[in-house]
C-alpha positions as CSV (number, residue, x, y, z in Angstrom):
1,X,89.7,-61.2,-94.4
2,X,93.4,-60.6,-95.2
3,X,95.4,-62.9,-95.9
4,X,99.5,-61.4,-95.5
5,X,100.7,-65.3,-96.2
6,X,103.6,-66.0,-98.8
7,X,101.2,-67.7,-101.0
8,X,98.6,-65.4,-101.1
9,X,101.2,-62.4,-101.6
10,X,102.8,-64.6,-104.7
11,X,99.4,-65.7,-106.4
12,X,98.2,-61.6,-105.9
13,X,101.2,-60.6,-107.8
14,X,101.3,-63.5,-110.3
15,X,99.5,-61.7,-112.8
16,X,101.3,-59.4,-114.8
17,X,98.1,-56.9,-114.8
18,X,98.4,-57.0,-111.3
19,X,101.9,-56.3,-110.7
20,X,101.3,-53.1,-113.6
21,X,98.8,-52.1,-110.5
22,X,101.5,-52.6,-107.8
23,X,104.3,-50.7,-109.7
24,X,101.9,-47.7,-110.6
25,X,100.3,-47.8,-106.6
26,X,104.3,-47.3,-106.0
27,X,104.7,-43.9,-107.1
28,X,101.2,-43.2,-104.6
29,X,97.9,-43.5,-104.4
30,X,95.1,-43.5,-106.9
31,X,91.7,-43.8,-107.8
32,X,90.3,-47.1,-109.4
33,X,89.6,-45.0,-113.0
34,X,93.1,-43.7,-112.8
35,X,94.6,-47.4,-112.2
36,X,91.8,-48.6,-115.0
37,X,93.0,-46.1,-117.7
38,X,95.7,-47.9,-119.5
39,X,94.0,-51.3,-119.2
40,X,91.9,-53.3,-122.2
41,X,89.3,-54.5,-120.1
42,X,86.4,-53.7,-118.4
43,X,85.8,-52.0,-115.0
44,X,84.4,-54.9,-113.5
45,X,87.6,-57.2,-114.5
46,X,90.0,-54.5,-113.1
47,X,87.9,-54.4,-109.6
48,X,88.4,-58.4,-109.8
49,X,92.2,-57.9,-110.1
50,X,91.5,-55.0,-106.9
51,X,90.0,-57.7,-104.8
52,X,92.9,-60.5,-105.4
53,X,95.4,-57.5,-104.1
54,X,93.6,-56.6,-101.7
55,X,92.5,-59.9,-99.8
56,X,96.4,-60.5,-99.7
57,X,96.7,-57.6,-98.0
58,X,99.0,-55.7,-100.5
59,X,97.0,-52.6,-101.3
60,X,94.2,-51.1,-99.4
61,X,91.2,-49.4,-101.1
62,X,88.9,-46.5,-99.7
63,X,85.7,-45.1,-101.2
64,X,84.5,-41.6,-100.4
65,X,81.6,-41.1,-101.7
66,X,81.5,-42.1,-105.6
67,X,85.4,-42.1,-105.6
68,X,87.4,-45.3,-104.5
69,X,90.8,-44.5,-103.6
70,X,93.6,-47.5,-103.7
71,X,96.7,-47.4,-101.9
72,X,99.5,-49.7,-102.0
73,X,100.1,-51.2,-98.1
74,X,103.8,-50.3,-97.0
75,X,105.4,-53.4,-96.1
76,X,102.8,-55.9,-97.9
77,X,105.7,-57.6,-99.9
78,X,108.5,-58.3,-97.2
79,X,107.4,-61.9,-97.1
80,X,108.1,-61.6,-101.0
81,X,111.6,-60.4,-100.3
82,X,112.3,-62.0,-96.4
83,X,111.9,-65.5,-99.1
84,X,113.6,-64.2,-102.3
85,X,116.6,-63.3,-99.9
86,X,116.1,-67.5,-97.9
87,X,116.6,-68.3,-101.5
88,X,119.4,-66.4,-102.6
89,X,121.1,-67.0,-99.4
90,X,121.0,-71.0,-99.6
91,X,121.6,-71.3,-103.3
92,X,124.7,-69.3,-102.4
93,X,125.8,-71.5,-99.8
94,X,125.0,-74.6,-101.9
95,X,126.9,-72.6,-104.9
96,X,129.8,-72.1,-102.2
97,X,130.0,-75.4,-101.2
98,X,130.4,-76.9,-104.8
99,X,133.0,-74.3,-105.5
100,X,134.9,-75.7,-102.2
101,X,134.5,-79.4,-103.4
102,X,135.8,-78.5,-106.9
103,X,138.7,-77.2,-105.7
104,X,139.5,-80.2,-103.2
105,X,138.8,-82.6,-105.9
106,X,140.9,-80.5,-108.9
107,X,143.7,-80.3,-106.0
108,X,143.4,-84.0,-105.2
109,X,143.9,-85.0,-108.9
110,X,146.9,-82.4,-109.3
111,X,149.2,-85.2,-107.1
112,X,148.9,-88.0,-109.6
């Protein structure tokens, strides 16, 4: 079952291995072996780090025959950046408003 929730998508690209995975599935798709290559550890650890990405619905693997192909999903990490850009948005406006209320309060003391 995939799971395309925030927290899924956050904890499946917590992991700095993982995220190496993402940003090479980026430039296309690949075989398991090829994404393994550059890794210390074991095939069995980097299928592990496969299956978190994959149950959060960020990339997609296929096996034909002996070779297992992983893609990454287009579109698996909007809810990523839909709530990185909530976040920016309302620290802005909360940044804003302090900026506004620093400049009544600075004007208010400029009268005595």
């Amino acid at each position: 079952m995939v799971d395309h929730s925030l927290g899924a998508v956050l904890q499946a690209v917590a992991d700095p291995t993982r995220r190496a995975m993402v940003e090479r599935l980026a430039r296309g798709a690949t075989t398991v072996g090829e994404l393994a290559a550059p890794l210390a550890m074991s095939l069995p650890a980097v299928m592990k780090h496969l299956a978190v990405l994959e149950a959060a619905g960020v990339i997609q693997t296929q096996k034909v025959g002996r070779v297992r192909t992983c893609t990454l999903q287009p579109g698996s990490l909007d809810v990523l950046r839909e709530w990185v850009e909530h976040q920016q948005t309302a620290w802005e406006r909360a940044l804003d408003d302090l900026g506004e209320f620093i400049d009544t309060q600075t004007k208010g003391n400029d009268h005595d």
